[in-house]
N, C-alpha and C positions, 0 to 999 in steps of 0.2 A: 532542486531546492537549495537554498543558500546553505551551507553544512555548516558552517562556521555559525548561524543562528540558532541550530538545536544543538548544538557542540559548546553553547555558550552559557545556554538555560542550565543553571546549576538543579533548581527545581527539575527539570527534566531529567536531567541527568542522573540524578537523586534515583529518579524512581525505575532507570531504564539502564544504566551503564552495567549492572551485574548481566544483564540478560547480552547486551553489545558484544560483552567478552569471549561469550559462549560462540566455543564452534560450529554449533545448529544453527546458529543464527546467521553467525559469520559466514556461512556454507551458500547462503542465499544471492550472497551476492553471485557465488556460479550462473542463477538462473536466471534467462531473460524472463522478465513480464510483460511489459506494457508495448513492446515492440523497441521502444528507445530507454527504457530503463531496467534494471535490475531487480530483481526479487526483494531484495534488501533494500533499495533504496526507493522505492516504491514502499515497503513497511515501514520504512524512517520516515517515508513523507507523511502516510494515515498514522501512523503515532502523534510523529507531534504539532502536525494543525489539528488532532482530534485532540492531544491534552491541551492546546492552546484555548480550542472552546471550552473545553469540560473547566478550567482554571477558570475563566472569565466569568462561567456562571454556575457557578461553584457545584458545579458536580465533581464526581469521585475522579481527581483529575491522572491519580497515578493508576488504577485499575484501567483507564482509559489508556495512557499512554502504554502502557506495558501488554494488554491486549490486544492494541492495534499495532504493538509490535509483531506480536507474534498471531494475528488472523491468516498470514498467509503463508505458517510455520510447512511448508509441504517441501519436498525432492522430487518431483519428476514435474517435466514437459507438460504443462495440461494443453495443449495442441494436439499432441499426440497419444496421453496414457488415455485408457476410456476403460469405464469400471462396470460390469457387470449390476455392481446394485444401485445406481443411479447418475446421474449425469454429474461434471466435474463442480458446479455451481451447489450440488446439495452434497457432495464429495468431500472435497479440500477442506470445507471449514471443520470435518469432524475429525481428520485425518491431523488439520493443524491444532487442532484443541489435545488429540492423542500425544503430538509430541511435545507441545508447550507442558503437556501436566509432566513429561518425563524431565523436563526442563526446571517447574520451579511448580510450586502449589498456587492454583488456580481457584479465586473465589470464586460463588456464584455467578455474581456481574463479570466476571472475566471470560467467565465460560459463555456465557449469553451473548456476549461482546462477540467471541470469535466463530461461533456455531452459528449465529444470527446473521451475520453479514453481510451474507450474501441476498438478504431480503430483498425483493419485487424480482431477484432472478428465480427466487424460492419463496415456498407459503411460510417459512418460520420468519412469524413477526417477532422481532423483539422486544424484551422484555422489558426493558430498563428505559430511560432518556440517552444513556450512556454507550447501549447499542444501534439509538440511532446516529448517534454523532459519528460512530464509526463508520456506521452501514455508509451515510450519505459523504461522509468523506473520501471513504474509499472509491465510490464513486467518480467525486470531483479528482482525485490525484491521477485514475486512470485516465479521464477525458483529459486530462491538464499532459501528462506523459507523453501521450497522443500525438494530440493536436498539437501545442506546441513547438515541437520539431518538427514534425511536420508542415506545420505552418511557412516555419523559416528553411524549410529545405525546398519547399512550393515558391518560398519567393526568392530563393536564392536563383533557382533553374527559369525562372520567369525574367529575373533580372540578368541573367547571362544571355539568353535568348532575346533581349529587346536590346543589348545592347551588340549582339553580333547584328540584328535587324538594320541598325543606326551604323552600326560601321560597312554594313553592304552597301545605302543609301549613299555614305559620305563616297565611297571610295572610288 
């Protein structure tokens, strides 16, 4: 995501820069997520296309962005940690709700937001409008993480390939 576009939103900013400064948070970026992005920047991305919606149609846009800061407030591997009382999908989001409340005071809708999240991989539907705009963003940022590099790393080895093809041909 373009940084300089939610580095710019004072609005944003407004409601998210106390939580940026914090070392828990700052800590994220140690962690891969999506294969090609960070823990952290992966969080920055579901913040703020999720307060970007929630602004436009005037839901609670800073309980949004500052939740979907921190939905994926967690420290270990989930590749590799595995949890006796349930899978990582009904896991992480209560783990990340634990350390967000150690972080700042959490309202209702923020808790909903980040315990909720991981809906259709888990039964807790959520609650709010506000927990879905997270749920289904988060969604779209992991596919977008993904795919994307991927994409262009697909076509980069396609296009090195078709051009060593064309210089066996020429030569």
């Amino acid at each position: 995501m373009n940084m300089q576009k939610w580095q710019q939103d004072s609005e944003y900013m407004s409601h998210v820069s106390d939580l940026l400064e914090r070392e828990e948070v700052q800590k994220l970026d140690d962690y891969i997520q999506h294969v090609y992005s960070t823990r952290l920047e992966h969080s920055i991305s579901v913040s703020y296309y999720s307060f970007c919606i929630a602004r436009k149609y005037g839901m609670d846009a800073r309980a949004t962005a500052r939740a979907g800061l921190l939905h994926d407030l967690f420290y270990h591997d989930w590749r590799v940690t595995k949890f006796a009382e349930g899978t990582h999908a009904y896991m992480h989001p209560r783990i990340a709700c634990a350390n967000a409340e150690k972080l700042t005071v959490l309202s209702e809708l923020e808790k909903d937001i980040i315990i909720k999240h991981m809906w259709l991989a888990t039964i807790a539907l959520p609650k709010y409008k506000e927990s879905f705009v997270v749920t289904f963003v988060d969604k779209y940022c992991a596919c977008e993480e993904v795919i994307v590099p991927l994409k262009q790393k697909t076509a980069k080895f396609f296009r090195s390939r078709w051009e060593s093809i064309k210089y066996s041909f020429n030569a």
